[in-house]
N, C-alpha and C positions, 0 to 999 in steps of 0.2 A: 216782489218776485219778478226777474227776467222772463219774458217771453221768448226767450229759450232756454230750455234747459235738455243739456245733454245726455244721452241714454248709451252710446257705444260708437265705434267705427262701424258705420254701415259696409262701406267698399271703399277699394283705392282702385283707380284704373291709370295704368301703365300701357304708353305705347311699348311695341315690341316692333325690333326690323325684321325678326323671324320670329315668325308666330309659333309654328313646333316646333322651335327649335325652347320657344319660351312656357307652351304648353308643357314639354318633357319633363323640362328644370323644374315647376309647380306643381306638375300632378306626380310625376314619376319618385322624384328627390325630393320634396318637401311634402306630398301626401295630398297634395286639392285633388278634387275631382270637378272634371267637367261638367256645368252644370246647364249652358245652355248655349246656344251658338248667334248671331243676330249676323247671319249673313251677307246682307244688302248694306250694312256698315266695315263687316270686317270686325266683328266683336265676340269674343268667346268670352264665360262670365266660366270662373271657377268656383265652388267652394272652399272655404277656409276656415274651418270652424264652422262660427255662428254671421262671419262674416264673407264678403267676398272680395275677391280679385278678378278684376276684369282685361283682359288685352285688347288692346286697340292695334289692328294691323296697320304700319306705318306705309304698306305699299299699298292700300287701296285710299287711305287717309294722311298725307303729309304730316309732319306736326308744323305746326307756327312756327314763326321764325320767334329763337332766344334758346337758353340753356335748359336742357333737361328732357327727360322722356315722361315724365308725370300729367298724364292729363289733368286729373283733380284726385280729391277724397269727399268722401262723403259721412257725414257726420248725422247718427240716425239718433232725430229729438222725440222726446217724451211725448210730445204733444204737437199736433201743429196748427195755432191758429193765426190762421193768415194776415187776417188783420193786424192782431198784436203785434206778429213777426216783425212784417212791413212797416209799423208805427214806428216799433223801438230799431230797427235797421234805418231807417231815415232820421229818427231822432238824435241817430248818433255816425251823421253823413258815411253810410253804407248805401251805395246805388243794389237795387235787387233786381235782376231779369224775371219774367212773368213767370210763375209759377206753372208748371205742366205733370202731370203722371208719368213716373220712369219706375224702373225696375230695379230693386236691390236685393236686399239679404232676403226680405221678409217676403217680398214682391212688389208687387206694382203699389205706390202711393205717389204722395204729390211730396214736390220740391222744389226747391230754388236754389239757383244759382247765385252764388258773391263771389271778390276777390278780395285774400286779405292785403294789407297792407305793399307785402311783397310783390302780387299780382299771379299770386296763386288759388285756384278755382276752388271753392267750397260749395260744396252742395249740402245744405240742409235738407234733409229726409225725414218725412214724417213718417207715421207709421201706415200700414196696408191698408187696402180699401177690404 
């Protein structure tokens, strides 16, 4: 058995250049609701279901230079142990950044950041404390 196994889409977080203009499109047209604001970043979190969608405001936060407005996603696993994780992620040469508490569908747990092959941001998300 893999030390991880997947459970859902936790969130996806999209830069926006206009944030209400991107808020409207999701809450208004497509039905999310506002779920929380993280101001000191430029971060509005919607809901989506059982999942979320996040906007990242492009004018308080640049993006990186290369193609696309996708911050990351985030992939919420069964389980999270860290050890395990970190074992079979180096066993099969994935570099992982230090694990920390963020916030998603569920709420606050721990996770970690990878890229896969492409150089696209994966967030492994365990479940809430």
């Amino acid at each position: 058995m893999s030390a991880i196994s997947i459970r859902n889409i936790d969130h996806v977080v999209l830069r926006a250049a206009d944030l209400d203009r991107a808020i409207r499109f999701y809450c208004d047209i497509l039905g999310c609701s506002e779920e929380r604001r993280v101001e000191a970043i430029g971060l509005v979190q919607l809901r989506a279901g059982s999942a979320m969608i996040d906007l990242f405001d492009t004018k308080d936060n640049p993006p990186p230079d290369g193609p696309g407005n996708m911050d990351h996603f985030a992939i919420r696993l069964e389980t999270f142990d860290e050890p395990a994780i970190r074992a079979y992620l180096s066993a099969n040469g994935i570099d992982a950044e230090a694990s920390k508490s963020r916030y998603g569908a569920e709420g606050d747990g721990p996770s970690i950041y990878i890229e896969d092959p492409d150089g696209n941001t994966v967030e492994l998300k365990g479940p809430p404390y």
